[in-house]
N, C-alpha and C positions, 0 to 999 in steps of 0.2 A: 485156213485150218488153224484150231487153236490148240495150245500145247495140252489141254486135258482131252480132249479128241485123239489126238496121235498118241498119247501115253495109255490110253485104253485098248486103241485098235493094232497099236505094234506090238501090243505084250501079248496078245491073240494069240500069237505066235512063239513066245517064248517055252522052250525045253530044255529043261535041264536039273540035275537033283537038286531035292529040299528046295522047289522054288518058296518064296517067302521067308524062308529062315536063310537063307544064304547068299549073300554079298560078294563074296570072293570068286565066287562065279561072273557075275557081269564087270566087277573090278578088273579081274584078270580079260575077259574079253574087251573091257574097254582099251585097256592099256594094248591090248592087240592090234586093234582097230586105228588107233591114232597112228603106232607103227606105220600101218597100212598107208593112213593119208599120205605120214611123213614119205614112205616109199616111191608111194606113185610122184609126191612131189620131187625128190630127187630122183628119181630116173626123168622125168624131163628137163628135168636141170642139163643132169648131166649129156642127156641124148640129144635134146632139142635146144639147148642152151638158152635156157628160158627162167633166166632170173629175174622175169618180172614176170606179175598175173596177167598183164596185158594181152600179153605174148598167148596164153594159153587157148589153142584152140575149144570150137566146141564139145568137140569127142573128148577134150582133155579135160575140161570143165564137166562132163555129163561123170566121166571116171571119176570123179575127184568126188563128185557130188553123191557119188552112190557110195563111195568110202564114208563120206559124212554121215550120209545118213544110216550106217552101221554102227560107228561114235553115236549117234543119238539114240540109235534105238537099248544100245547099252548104258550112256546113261539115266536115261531113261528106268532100263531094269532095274540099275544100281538105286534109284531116287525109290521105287517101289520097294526093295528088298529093306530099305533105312522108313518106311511108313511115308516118303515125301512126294506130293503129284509132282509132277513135272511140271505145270504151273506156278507152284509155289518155288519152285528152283527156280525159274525164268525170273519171278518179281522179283523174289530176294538177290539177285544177280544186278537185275536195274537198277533196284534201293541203292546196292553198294556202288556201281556204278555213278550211278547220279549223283552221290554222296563226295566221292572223290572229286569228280568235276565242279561240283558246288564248293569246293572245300581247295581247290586247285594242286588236289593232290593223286591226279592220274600220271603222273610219270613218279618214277618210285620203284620199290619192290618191299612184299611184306604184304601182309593182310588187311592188317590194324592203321594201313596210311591214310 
C-alpha cells in the first residue's frame, strides 16, 4: 500500500466540522491518539512488565498496532487540512532523515541538526 492510497481511502471516512478549513480538529485528535499508544504501552509495562518490544505478545502487538494506525489516520487528516498528501510528508521525512545520517548528525535534538 502506498501512502497516497491510504491518504485517499482513510479520509473516506473523516467527520467532523469545517473539514478543510480546520486543523485543530485532527491536531487535537492526533495528540489523543498517541496518548492512546503511550497508554496501552504503559499498562503493559506496568501489568505485564514488559520493558522491552520483544516481550510483546501478538494481541499486544495487534492493540498497539490499531492505536497506530488511528495516529495515522489523524496525521494524515492533519497533512490534508495544511494542502500536504501524505506522501509528500513521508519523502520530506526521509529527505531529513537521510540528510542527518549523511551529515552524522542523528543523535541530537533540534530540527535544523
Amino acid at each position: 500500500m502506498d501512502f497516497n492510497f491510504y491518504h485517499e481511502e482513510a479520509l473516506k471516512s473523516a467527520v467532523y466540522p469545517n473539514i478543510g478549513n480546520n486543523p485543530h480538529y485532527p491536531l487535537m485528535g492526533l495528540a489523543g491518539e498517541v496518548g492512546e499508544v503511550a497508554e496501552k504501552i504503559k499498562k503493559l509495562w506496568r501489568d505485564k512488565n514488559q520493558s522491552k518490544g520483544a516481550d510483546f505478545s501478538a494481541a499486544d502487538k495487534e492493540a498497539i498496532a490499531l492505536e497506530l494506525g488511528d495516529v495515522l489516520w489523524y496525521v494524515s487528516a492533519l497533512a490534508r487540512e495544511i494542502g500536504l498528501p501524505l506522501e509528500k510528508v513521508a519523502e520530506l521525512n526521509l529527505a531529513k532523515l537521510g540528510s542527518r545520517r549523511q551529515r552524522n548528525k542523528v543523535h541530537g535534538s533540534g530540527d535544523n541538526r
